[in-house]
GUKOL-465223 format. One record per residue: x, y, z of N, C-alpha, C in turn. Coordinates in steps of 0.02 Angstrom, whole numbers, plus 50000, padded with zeros to 5 digits. Example, Ala and Ser with C-alpha at 12.3 -4.5 7.8 and 13.67 -1.06 7.14 Angstrom:
2
506604971650390506154977550390506604983550390;506424988850354506844994750357506455000250394;
END
This chain:
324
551994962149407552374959049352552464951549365;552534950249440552604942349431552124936549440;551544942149445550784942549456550714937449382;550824942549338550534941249253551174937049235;551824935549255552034930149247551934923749247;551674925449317551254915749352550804916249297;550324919749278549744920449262549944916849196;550334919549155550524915849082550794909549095;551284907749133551394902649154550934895449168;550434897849213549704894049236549404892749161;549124898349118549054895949039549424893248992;549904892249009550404889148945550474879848965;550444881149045550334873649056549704869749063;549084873249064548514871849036548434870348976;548734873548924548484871748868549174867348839;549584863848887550104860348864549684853648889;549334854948945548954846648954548434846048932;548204851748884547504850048827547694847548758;548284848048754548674844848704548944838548704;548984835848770549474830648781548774824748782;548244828848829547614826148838547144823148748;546954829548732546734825648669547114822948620;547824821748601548164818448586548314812548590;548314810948665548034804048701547634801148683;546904804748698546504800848678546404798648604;546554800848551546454798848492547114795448476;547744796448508548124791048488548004783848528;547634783048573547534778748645547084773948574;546454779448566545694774248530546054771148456;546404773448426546704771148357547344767348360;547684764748423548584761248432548274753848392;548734751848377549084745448369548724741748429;548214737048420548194731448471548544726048460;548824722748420549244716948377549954720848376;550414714948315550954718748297551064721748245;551294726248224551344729748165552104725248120;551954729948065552434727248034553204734048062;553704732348003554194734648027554734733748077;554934738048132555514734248187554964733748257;554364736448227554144738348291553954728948335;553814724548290553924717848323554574716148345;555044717148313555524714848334556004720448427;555654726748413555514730948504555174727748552;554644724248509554194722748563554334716448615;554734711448549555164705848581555544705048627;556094711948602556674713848650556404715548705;555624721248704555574723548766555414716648810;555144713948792554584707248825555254702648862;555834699848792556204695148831556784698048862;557084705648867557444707548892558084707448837;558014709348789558804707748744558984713748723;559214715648677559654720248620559164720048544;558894726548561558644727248489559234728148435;558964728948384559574728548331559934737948308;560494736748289561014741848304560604747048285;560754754248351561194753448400560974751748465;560324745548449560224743448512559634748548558;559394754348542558964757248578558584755548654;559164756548686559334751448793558814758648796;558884763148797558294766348820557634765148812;557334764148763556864763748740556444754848775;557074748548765556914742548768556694744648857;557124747348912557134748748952556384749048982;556124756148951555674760548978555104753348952;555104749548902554654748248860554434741748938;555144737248950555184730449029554544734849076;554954743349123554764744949155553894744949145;553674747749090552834750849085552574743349082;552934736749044552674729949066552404729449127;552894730849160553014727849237552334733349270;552474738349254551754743849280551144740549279;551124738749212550524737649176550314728149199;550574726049228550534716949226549944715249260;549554721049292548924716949312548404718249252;548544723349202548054725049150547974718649101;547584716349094547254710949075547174712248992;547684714748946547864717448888548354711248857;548604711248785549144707848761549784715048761;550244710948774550664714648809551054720948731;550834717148676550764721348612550694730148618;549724727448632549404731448662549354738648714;549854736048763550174736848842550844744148776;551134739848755551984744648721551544748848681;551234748948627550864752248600550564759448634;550204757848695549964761448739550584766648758;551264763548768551684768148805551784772548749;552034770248694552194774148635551494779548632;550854779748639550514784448628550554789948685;550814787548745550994791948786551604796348803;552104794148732552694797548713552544802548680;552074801648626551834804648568551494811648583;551194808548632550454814448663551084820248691;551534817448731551914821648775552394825548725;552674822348646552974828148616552764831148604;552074829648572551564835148537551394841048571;551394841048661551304843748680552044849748727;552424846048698552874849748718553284853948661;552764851848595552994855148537552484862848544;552054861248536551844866748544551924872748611;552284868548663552674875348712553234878148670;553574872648635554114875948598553914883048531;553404882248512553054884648459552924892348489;552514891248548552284896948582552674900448624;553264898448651553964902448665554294905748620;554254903648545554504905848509554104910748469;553434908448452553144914648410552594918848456;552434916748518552084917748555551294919348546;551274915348497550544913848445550054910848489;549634908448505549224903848541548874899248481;548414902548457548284897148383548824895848337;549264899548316549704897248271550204889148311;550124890448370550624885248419550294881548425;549534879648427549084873948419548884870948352;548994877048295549184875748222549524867748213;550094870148241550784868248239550804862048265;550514860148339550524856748378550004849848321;549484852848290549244849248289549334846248210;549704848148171550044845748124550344842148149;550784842048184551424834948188550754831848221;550304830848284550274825748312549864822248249;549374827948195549014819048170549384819148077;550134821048094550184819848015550184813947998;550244810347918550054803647927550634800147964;551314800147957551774797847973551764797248046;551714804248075551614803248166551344799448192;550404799948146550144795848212550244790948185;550514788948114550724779848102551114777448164;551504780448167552064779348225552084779348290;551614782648308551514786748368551174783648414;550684777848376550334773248393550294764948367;551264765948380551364756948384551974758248414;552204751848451553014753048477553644754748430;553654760648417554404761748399554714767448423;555114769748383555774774748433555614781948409;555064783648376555074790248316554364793048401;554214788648424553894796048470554174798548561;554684791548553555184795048605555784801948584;555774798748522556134805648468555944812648477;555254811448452554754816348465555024820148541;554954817348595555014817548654555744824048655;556204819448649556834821648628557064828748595;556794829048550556714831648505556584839748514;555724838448545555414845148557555784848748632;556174843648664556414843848732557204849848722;557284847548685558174850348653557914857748620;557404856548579557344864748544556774869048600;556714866448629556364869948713556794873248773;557384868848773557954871048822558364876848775;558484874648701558854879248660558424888248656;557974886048643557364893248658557474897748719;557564890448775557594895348822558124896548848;558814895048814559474897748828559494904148803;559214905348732559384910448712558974915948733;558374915748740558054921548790558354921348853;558354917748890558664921548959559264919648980;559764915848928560534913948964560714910649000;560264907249059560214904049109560774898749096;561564900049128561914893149145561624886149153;561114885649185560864879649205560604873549163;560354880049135559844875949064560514874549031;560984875349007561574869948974561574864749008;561754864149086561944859749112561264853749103;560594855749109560014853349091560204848649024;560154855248981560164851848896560934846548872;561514847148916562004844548906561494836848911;561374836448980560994827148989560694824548952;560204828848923559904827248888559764825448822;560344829948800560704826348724561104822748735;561374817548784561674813648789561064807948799;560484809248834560104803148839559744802148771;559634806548735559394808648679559784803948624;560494802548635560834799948582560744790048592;560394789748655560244781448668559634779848635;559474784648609558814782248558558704781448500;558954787948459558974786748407559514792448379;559774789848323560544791448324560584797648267;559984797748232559854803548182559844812248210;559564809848276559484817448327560334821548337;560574816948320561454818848303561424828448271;561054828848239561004832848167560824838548223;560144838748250559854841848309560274845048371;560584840348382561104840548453561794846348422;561964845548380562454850048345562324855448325;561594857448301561444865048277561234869348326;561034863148405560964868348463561584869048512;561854864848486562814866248528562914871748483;562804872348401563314879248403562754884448409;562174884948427561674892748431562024893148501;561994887648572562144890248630562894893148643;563364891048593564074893848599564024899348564;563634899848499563814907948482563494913248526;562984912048558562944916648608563244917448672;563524913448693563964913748739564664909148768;564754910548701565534907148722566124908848779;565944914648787566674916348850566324909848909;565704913348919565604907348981565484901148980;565374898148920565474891748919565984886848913;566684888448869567134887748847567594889648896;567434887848984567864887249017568144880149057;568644876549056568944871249062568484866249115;568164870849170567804869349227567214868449202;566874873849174566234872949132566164867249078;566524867649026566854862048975566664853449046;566964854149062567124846949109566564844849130;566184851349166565464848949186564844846449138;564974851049092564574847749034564704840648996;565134840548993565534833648952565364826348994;565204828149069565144823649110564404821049112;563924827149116563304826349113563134823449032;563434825848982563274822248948563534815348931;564024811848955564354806748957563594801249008;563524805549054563024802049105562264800049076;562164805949032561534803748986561574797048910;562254796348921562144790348895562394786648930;562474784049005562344777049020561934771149007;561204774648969560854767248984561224763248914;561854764448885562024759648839562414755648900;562724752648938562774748549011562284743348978;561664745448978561354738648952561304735348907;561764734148851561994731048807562264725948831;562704727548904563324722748914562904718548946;562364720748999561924716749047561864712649008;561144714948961560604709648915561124704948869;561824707148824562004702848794562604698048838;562504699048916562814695248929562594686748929;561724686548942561344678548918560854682048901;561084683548818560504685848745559934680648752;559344682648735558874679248731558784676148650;558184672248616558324671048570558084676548509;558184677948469558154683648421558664690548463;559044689548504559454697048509559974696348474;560354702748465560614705348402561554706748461;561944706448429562594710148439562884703048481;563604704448491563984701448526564464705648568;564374704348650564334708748719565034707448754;565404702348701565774698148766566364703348787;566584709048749566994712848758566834721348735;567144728148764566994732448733566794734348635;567404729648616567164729048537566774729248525;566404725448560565554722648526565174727048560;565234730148600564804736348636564894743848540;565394743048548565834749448503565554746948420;565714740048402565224740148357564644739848337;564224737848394563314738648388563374745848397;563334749548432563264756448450563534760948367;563974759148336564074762948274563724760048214;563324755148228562954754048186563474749948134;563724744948120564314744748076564054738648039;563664734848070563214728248022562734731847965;562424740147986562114741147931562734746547887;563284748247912563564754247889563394759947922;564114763847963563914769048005563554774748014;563634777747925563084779847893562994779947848;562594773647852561964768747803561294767047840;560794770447852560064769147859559744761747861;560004757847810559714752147783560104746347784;560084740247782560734734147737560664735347670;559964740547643560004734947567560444737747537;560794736647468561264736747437562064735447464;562024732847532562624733047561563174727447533;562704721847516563144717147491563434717747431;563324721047368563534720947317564034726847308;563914730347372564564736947382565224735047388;565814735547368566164733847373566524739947436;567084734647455567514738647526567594744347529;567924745447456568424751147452568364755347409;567414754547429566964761747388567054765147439;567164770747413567424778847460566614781347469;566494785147521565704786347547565354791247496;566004795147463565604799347396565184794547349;565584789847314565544783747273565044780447285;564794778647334564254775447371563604780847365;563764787947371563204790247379563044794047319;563524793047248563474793647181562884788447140;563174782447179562814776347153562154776847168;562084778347233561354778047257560894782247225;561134788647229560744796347203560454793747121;561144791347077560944788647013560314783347028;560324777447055559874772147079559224775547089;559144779247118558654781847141558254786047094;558684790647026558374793946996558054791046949;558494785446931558234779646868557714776246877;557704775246960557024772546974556164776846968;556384783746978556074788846982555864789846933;556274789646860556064791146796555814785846765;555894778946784555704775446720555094773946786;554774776446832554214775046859553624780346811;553984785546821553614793146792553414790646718;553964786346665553844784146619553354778946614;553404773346665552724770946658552154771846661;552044779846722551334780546746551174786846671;551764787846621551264792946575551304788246495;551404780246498551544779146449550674777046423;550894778346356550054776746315549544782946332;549794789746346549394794446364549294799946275;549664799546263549514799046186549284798046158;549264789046156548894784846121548454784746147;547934787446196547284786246227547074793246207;547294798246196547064805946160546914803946091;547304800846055547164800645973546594794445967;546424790445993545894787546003545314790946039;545284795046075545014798946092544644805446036;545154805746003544904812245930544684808245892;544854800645879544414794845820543944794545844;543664791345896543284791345914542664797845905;542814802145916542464807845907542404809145841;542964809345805542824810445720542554803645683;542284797945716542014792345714541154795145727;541204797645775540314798945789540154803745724;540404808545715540414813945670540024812245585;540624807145586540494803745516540004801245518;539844796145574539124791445597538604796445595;538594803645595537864806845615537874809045527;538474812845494538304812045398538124805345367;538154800945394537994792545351536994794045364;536984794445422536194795045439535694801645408;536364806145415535704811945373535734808145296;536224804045266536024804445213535824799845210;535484793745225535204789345249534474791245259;534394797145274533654801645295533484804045221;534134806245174533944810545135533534804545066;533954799945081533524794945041533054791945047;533024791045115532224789145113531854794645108;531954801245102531424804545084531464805344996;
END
């Protein structure tokens, strides 16, 4: 039995580095050699001069991005190039840790390489996946949390909380949407076992580890203590730690700036998201209205036209009939 354990084991991590492997390589031959558009120039800056990307600052990400510089400084690359590279090696590694998640769960082998291989080349992924930004450390994140959650609930293992506690805490220094993620696997691991988790000692230990997985925000205070030029936030006190981190220049939850200025204060978040939904549909419809306008008028010209030839072929027979 623990024979054919190893044995599945030995295959599941084989075909987790044939995933990670050809993933690589086709995100490696197609990255970003230049800069892209989007924030991903403005990562690449932060990573390069050491600053504060813009809220909530993603210190993990700017972090890892210095370190693989510093790896990489004898490679004779533009350092673009160099971040790009790391991001495809984020990418390769969710993809491949998506499909362990896939195959723990349905225990499919093609359906889990199905799977695997949808996210890595949908268009959005490998847009992303292969330039510096934060959507394939996500990835990372991501497949990492519903992998530990899988495997809480098959075998219970205490540990794996204490595991997955860190990790949704490091998880939250990246990107702040995984919020949504981190909450639907806190309540699957409590409804299955709440007596043992929901003890004051247990409670404490978890709360700590996850408190610890977000230290790398610490580097907010470092880098904005002498910001470089283009960094974002003001460091000089916890405030300014508390308001980059909630995001509060774009709205705490607000995605974007745009429409921020013409919002007034003491629109209530329903009100705001009344306005938008309307905004959005009007835009939707009078697009739909442009792409079907004159479709009518190109059918009834369409039947003239035709009842135009019609007539043109009776003018000629009788045209025939007279000259004969």
């Amino acid at each position: 039995m623990a024979a054919e354990h190893s044995h599945d084991s030995l295959a599941t991590l084989c075909l987790c580095l044939l995933c990670f492997l050809s993933t690589l390589l086709v995100y490696s031959s197609t990255r970003y050699r230049g800069i892209p558009g989007g924030d991903a120039g403005e990562l690449m800056a932060m990573a390069c001069a050491g600053g504060v990307a813009h809220p909530p600052g993603y210190p993990l990400l700017t972090m890892m991005g210095r370190a693989w510089l510093s790896l990489l400084s004898r490679l004779d690359i533009l350092p673009s190039a160099k971040l790009s590279l790391l991001s495809c090696f984020l990418g390769a590694a969710g993809v491949s840790l998506q499909f362990a998640v896939a195959l723990s769960v349905t225990e499919d082998v093609m359906g889990s390489l199905l799977a695997a291989g949808m996210l890595a080349f949908s268009d959005v992924s490998w847009k992303f996946c292969t330039q510096f930004e934060v959507f394939s450390l996500n990835i990372v994140f991501s497949s990492c949390i519903l992998l530990l959650t899988s495997s809480y609930l098959r075998h219970g293992q205490l540990s794996t909380t204490l595991l997955g506690s860190f990790v949704c805490g490091l998880a939250l220094t990246n990107q702040h949407t995984i919020l949504i993620l981190v909450f639907t696997s806190v309540l699957f691991v409590f409804h299955k076992d709440r007596s043992a988790l929901l003890r004051p000692k247990r409670m404490m230990v978890l709360f700590v580890l996850f408190a610890m997985g977000m230290t790398p925000y610490c580097y907010l205070l470092l880098a904005g203590s002498e910001p470089p030029m283009g960094s974002w936030g003001m460091f000089q006190d916890v405030r300014g730690v508390v308001r980059h981190l909630l995001r509060e220049e774009y709205g705490t939850f607000q995605l974007y700036t745009s429409g921020r200025a013409e919002t007034p204060h003491n629109t209530t978040t329903f009100e705001m998201l009344e306005k938008r939904w309307k905004r959005n549909f009007s835009d939707f419809w009078n697009t739909l209205m442009h792409e079907t306008e004159g479709t009518g008028a190109e059918e009834e010209d369409d039947d003239d036209d035709s009842g135009g030839g019609g007539g043109g072929g009776d003018d000629d027979d009788d045209d025939d009939d007279d000259d004969d």
